[in-house]
C-alpha positions as CSV (number, residue, x, y, z in Angstrom):
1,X,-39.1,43.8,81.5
2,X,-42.4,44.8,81.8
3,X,-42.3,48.5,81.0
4,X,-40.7,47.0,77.7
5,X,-44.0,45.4,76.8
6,X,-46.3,48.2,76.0
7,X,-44.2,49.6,73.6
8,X,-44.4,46.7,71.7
9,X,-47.7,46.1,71.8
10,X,-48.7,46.3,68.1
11,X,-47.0,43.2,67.7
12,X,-49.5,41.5,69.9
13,X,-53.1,43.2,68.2
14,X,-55.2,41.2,65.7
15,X,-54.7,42.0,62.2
16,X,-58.0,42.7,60.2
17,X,-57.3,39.5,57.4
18,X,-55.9,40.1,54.2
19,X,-56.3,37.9,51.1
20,X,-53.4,36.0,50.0
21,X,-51.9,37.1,46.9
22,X,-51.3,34.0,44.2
23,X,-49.3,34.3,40.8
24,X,-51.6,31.7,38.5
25,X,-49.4,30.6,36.0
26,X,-50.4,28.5,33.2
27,X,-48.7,25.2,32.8
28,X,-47.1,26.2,29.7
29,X,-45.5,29.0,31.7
30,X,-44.9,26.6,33.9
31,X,-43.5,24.4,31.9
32,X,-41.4,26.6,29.9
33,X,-39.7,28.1,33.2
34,X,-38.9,24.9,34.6
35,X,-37.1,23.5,31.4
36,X,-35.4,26.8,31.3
37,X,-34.4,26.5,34.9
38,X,-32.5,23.6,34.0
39,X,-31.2,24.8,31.1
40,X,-29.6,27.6,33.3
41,X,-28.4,25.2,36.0
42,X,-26.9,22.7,33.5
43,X,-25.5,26.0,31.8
44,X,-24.0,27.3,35.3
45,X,-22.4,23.5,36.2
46,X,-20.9,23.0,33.2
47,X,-19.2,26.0,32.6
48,X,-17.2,25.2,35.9
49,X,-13.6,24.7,35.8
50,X,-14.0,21.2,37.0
51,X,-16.4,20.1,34.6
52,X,-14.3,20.6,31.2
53,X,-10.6,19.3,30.5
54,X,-10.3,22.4,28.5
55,X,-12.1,25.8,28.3
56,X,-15.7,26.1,27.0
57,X,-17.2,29.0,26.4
58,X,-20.5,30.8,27.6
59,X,-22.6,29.6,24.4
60,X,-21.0,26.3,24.0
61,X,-21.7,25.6,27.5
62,X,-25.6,27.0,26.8
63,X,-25.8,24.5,23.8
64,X,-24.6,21.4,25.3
65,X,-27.0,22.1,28.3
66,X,-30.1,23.0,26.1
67,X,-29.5,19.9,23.9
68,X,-29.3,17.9,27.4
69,X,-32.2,19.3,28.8
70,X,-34.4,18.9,25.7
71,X,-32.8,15.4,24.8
72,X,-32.0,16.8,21.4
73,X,-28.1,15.2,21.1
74,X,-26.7,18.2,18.7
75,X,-23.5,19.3,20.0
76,X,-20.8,21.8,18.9
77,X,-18.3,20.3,21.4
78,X,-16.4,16.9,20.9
79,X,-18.4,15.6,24.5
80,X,-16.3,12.8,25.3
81,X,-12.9,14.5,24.9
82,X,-14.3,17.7,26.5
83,X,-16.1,16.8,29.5
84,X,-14.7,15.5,32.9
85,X,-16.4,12.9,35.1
86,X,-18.0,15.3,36.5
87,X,-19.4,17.5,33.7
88,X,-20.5,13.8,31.8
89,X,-22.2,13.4,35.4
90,X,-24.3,17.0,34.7
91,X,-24.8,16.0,31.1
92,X,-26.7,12.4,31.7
93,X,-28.9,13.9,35.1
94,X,-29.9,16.7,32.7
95,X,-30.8,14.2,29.7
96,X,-32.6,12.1,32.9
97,X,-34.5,15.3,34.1
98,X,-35.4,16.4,30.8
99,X,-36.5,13.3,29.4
100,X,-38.8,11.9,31.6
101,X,-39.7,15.6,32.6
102,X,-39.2,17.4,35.7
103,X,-42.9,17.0,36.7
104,X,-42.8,13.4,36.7
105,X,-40.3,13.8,39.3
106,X,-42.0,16.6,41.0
107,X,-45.4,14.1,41.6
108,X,-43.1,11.4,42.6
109,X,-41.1,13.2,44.8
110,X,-44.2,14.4,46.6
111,X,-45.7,11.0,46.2
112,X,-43.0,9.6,48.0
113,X,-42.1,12.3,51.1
114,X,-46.3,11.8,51.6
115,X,-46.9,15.2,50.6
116,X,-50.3,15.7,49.0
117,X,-50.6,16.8,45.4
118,X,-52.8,19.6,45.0
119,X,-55.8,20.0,42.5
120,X,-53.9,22.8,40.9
121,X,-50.6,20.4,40.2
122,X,-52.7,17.3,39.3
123,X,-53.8,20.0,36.4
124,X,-50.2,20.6,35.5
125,X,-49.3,17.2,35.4
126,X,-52.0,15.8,33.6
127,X,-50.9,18.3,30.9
128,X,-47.6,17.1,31.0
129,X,-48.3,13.3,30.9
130,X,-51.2,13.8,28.7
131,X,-53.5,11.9,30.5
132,X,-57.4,11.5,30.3
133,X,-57.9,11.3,34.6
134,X,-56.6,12.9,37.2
135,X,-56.7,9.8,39.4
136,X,-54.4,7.7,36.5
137,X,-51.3,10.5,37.2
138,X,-49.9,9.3,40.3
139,X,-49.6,5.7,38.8
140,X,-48.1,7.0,35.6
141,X,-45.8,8.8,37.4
142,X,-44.4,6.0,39.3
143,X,-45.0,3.7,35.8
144,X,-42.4,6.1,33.9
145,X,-39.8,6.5,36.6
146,X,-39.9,2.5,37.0
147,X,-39.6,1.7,33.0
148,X,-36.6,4.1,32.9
149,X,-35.0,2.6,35.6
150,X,-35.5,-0.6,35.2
151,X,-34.7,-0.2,31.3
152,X,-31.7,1.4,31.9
153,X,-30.7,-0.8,34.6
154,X,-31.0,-4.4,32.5
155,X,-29.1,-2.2,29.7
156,X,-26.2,-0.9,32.1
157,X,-25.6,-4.5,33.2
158,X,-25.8,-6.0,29.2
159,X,-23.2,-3.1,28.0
160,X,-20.7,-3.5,31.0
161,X,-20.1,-7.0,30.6
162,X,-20.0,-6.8,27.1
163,X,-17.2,-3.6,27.4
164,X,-15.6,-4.8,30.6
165,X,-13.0,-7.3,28.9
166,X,-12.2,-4.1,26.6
167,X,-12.6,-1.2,28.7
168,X,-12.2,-2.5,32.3
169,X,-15.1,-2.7,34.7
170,X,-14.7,0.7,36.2
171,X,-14.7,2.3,32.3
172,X,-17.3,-0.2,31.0
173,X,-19.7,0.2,33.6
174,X,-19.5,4.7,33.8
175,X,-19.9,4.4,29.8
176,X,-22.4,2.0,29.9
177,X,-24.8,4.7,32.3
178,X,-24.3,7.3,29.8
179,X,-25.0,5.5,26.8
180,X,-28.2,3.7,28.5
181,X,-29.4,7.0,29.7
182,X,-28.4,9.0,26.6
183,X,-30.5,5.9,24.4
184,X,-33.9,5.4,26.7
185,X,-34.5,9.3,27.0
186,X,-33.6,9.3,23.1
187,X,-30.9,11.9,23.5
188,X,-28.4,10.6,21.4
189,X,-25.2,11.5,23.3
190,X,-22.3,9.6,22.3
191,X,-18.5,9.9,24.1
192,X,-16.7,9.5,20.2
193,X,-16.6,12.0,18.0
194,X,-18.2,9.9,15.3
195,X,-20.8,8.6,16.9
196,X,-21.9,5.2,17.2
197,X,-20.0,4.5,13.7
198,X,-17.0,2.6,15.6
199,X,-19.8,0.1,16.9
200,X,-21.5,-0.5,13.7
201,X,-20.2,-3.3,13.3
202,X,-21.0,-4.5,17.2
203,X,-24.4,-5.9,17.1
204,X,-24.9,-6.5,20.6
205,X,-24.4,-3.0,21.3
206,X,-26.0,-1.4,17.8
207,X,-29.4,-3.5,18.7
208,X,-29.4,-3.1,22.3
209,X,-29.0,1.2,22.2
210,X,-31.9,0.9,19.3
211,X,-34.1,-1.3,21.3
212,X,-33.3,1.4,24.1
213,X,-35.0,4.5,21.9
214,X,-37.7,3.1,20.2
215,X,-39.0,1.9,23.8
216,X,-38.6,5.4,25.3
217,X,-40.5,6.5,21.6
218,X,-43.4,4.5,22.0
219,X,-45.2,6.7,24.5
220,X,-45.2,5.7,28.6
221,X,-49.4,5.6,28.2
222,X,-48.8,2.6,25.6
223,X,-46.2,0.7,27.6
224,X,-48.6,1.3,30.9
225,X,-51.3,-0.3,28.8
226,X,-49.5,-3.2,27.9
227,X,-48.2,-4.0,30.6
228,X,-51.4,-3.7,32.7
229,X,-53.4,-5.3,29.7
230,X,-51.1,-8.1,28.4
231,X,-52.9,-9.3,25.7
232,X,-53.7,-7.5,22.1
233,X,-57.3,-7.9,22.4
234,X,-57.1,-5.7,25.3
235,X,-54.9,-3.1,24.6
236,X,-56.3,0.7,23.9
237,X,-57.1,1.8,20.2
238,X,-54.4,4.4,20.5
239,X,-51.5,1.7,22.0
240,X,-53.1,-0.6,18.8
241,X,-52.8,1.9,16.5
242,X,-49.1,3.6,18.1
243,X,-47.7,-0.5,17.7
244,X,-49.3,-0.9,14.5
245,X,-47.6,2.2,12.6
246,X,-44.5,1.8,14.3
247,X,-44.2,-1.5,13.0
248,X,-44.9,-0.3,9.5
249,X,-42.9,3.1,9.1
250,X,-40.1,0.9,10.4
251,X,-39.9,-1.9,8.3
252,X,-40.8,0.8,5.1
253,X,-38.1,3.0,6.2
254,X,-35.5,0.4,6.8
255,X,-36.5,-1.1,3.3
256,X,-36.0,2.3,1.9
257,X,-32.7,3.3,3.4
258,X,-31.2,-0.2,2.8
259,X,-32.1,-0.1,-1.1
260,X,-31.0,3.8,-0.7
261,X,-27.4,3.1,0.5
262,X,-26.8,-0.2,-0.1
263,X,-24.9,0.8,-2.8
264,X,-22.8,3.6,-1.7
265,X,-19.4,2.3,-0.4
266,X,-19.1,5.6,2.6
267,X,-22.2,4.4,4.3
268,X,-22.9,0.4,4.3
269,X,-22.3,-0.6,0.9
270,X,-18.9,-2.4,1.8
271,X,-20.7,-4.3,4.6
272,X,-21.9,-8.0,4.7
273,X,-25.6,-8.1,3.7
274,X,-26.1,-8.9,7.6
275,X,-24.2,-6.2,8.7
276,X,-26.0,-3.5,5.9
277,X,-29.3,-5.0,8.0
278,X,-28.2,-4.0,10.9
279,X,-27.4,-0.3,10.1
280,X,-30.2,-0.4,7.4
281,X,-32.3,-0.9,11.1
282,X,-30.6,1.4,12.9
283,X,-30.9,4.4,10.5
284,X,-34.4,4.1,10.4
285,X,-35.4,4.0,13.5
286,X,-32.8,6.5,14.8
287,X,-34.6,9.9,13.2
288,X,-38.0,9.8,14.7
289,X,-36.8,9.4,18.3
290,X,-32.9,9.9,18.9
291,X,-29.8,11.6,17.3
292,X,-27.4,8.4,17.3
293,X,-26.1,7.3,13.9
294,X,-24.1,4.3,12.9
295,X,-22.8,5.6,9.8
296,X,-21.7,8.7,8.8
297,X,-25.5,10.9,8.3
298,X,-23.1,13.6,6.4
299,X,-22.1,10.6,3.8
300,X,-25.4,9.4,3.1
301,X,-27.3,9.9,-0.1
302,X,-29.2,12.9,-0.6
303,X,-32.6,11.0,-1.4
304,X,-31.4,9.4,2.0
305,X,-31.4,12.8,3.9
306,X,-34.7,13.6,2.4
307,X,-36.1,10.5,3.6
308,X,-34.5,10.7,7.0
309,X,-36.1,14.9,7.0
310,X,-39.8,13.0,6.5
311,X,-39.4,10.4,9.5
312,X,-37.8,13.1,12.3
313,X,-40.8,15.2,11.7
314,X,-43.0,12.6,12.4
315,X,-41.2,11.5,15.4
316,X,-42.5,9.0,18.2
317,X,-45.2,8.6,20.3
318,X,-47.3,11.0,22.7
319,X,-45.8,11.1,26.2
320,X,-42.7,9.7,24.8
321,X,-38.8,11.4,24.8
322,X,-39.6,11.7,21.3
323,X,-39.7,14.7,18.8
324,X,-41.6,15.9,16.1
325,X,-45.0,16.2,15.6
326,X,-45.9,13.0,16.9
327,X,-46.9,9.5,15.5
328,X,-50.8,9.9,16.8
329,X,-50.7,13.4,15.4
330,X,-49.4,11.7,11.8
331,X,-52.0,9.0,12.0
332,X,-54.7,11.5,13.0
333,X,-53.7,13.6,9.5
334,X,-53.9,10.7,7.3
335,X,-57.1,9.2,8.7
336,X,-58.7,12.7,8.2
337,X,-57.4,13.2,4.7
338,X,-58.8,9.8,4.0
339,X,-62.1,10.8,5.3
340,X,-61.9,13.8,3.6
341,X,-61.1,12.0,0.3
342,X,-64.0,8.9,0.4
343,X,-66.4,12.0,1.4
344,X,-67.4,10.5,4.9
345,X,-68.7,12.4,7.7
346,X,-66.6,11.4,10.5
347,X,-63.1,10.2,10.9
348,X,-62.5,6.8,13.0
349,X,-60.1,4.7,14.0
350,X,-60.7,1.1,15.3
351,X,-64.5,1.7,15.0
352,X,-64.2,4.7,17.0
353,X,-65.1,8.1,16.3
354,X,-61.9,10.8,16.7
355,X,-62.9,13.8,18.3
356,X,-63.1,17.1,16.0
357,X,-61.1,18.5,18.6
358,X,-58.4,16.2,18.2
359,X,-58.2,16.8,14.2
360,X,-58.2,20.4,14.9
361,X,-55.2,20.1,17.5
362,X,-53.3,17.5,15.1
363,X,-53.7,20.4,12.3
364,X,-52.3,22.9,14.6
365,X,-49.4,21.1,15.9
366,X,-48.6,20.3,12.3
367,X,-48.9,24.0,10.9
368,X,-47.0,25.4,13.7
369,X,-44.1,22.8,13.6
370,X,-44.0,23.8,9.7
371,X,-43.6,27.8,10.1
372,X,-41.1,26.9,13.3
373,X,-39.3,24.8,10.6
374,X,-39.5,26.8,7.7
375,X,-38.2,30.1,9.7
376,X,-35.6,28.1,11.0
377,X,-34.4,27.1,7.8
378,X,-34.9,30.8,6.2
379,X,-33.2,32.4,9.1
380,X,-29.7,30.0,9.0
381,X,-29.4,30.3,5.2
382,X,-30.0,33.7,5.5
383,X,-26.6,33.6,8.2
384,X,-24.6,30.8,6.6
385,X,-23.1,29.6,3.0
386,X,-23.6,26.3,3.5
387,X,-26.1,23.7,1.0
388,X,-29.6,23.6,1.3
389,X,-29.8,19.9,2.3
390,X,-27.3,20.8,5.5
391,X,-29.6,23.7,6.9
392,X,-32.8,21.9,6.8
393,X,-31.5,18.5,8.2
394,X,-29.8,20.7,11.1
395,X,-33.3,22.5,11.5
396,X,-35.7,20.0,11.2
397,X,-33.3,17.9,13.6
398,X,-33.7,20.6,16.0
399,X,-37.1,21.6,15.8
400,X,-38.1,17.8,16.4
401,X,-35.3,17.4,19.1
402,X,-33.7,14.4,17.2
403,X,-30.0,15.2,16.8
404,X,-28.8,14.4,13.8
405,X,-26.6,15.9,12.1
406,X,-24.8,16.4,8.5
407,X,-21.9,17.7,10.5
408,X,-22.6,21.3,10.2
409,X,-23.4,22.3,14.2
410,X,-20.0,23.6,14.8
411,X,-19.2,25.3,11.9
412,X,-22.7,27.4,11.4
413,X,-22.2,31.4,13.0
414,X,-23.0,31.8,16.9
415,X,-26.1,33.6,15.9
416,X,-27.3,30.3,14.2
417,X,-26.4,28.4,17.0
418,X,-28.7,30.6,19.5
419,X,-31.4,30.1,16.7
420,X,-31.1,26.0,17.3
421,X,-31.1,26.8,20.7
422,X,-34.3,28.5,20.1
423,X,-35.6,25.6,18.2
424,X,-34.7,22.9,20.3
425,X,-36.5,24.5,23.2
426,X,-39.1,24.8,21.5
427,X,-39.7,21.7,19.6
428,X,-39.7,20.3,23.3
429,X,-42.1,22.5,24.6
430,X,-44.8,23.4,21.3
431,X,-47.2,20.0,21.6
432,X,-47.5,20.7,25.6
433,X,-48.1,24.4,25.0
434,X,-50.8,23.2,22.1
435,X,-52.0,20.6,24.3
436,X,-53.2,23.1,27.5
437,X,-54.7,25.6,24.8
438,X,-56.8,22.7,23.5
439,X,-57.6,21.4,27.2
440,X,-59.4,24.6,28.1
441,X,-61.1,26.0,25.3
442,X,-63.0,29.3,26.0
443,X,-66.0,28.8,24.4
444,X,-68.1,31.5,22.2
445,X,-71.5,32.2,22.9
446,X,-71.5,33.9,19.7
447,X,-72.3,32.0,16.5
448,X,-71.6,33.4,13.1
449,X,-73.0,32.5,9.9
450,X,-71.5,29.8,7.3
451,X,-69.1,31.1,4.4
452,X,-67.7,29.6,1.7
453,X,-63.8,29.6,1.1
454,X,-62.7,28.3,-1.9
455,X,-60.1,25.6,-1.2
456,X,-58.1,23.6,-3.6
């Protein structure tokens, strides 16, 4: 064996060291490639044979999947009657991953095997969960995994004895995951083909799936905060202020909707006053978090559909499975215009001074969900014949990853489709992207002198 050695022998010599090549990414490449990694998985599983009970095709299969993964709810696809077990099984562990985002579940996963998370990923994450300090992203990575479970759990048990006597245990208890997963991550995924309207008159359930959303809306830094703080005195100015509007836009909105469509016999004007409460509720909390409706969205007044277009582009809270531009990014606008109009030098909030940088970010994440909306809209009724009030709802429920619909998904061209495909992606993605160019600014050494630009 010997004589073997020498020819060999370069395997054996000291290489001179050679740098390490790296691909730095930035987390909005990052991000975007991971969401579209599931996208492509979800896409791949449920185009299987197994996972359908009748043929789907290619883009059918890519919608469903994108509206999982972005926890939209649009569908072209009857879901309920289409799916197997096992595609509904793809459908709820994509709403699941997408929802609480797949980096949560990267840091916990590496939490948990007692891998180390590097300075690079604590970057990344903090981008992703919108946090102030690197050292707070472990614990709120375990805090949002623990709400959604423990959310979804006490719902799962609720719904399944309140289904079991109808649907059997086995029944109640698989519907009851889908439906408390589909509501927490504000997906709005329902197995009927007209939505939660067969429940509107079930309270129990109605109240519960509602309570569901506007939880996973308010923002995982707010719960955190009230649940370490426990009392109001102690809670954040941002939680204050997130709890505060909430409070209001709800109770306005369900005012609004209730006086709206209380008399119009298709929606809930042939209900019990108790029962129009209920759905008045539901409607108006639905649009700035998730796509489930109780009555029929297509049926609803036109100064309804309007009002509903102004809520889902606010959506919920930051760090939330909400859409839209974002309650604190809403708040942020109307404190500044406020400033703006009593001629004041600095805008505040709770006797606190907002960052410039923070106004400039809320006006960018405004102006580009606008143009992201308005080419949306320009683009579909280039494509389609359908009424102006259909197209925008359908885009501005996209854009802002809500999910309602005026029942016009399915019949809009395939190229339409791919562009609320587009829109849905991102709408998820746009206020992280925003976020990481506002978390490293490349400052200017330069400066420039003042001008004037007339305004107004």
């Amino acid at each position: 064996m010997k004589q073997w050695l020498p020819s060999f022998s370069f395997l054996y010599q000291k290489r001179p060291r050679t740098r390490r090549r790296s691909i730095n990414l930035s987390p909005p490449v990052i991000l975007a490639s991971g969401f579209l990694g599931l996208i492509v998985l979800g896409t791949l599983l449920l185009k299987l044979p197994f996972a359908t009970e009748q043929p789907i095709t290619w883009l059918e299969s890519l919608f469903t999947a994108t509206s999982a993964v972005t926890v939209t709810g649009l569908v072209v696809v009857d879901t309920g009657a289409t799916f197997s077990g096992f595609g509904l099984s793809v459908i709820t562990l994509l709403i699941q991953a997408g929802g609480l985002g797949f980096m949560t579940f990267a840091v916990v996963a590496a939490i948990s095997l007692g891998g180390q998370v590097g300075l690079k990923q604590q970057m990344l994450a903090k981008e992703v969960m919108q946090q102030t300090s690197l050292g707070s992203i472990k614990k709120t990575a375990f805090a949002v995994v623990t709400l959604a479970l423990v959310a979804e759990a006490i719902a799962i048990v609720v719904m399944t004895v309140y289904w079991t006597a109808e649907k059997g245990f086995v029944n109640a208890l698989l519907e009851s995951v889908f439906y408390a997963v589909s509501a927490f991550n504000s997906a709005g995924f329902v197995l009927t083909p007209n939505g939660l309207v067969d429940y509107q008159a079930e309270r129990t359930i109605t109240l519960l799936i509602s309570v569901l959303f506007v939880i996973g809306g308010l923002g995982f830094s707010v719960i955190n905060n009230i649940y370490e703080k426990r009392r109001w005195n102690r809670f954040s100015v941002y939680s204050k202020a997130i709890l505060i509007a909430t409070l209001l836009i709800n109770a306005v909105a369900m005012a609004i909707l209730w006086l709206l469509e209380s008399g119009n016999p298709a929606t809930i004007g042939n209900m019990p006053w108790y029962d129009q409460a209920v759905n008045a509720w539901f409607q108006a909390v639905t649009p700035r978090s998730a796509g489930f409706n109780t009555v029929d969205t297509g049926a609803m007044t036109e100064a309804s559909a309007v009002f509903t277009l102004l809520l889902m582009f606010i959506g919920g809270g930051s760090m939330s499975t909400a859409g839209g531009i974002k309650l604190g990014t809403f708040i942020i606008l109307l404190l500044a215009t406020y400033t703006f109009l009593r001629r004041r030098e600095a805008v505040t909030l709770g006797d606190r001074t907002i960052p410039q940088d923070l106004v400039m970010k809320a006006l960018a994440v405004t102006i580009v969900y606008l143009g992201l909306i308005f080419a949306g809209i320009f683009a579909l009724m280039i494509l389609n014949s359908l009424p102006f009030i259909d197209i925008a709802f359908e885009v501005l429920s996209a854009s802002a990853t809500v999910g309602l619909s005026r029942g016009i998904t399915a019949e809009v061209t395939d190229s339409s489709q791919l562009i609320l495909i587009f829109l849905m992606f991102a709408g998820r993605l746009g206020p992280l992207t925003l976020g990481y160019f506002v978390a490293t600014p490349k400052k200017r050494h330069v400066r420039y002198p003042d001008t004037d630009i007339q305004v107004g």
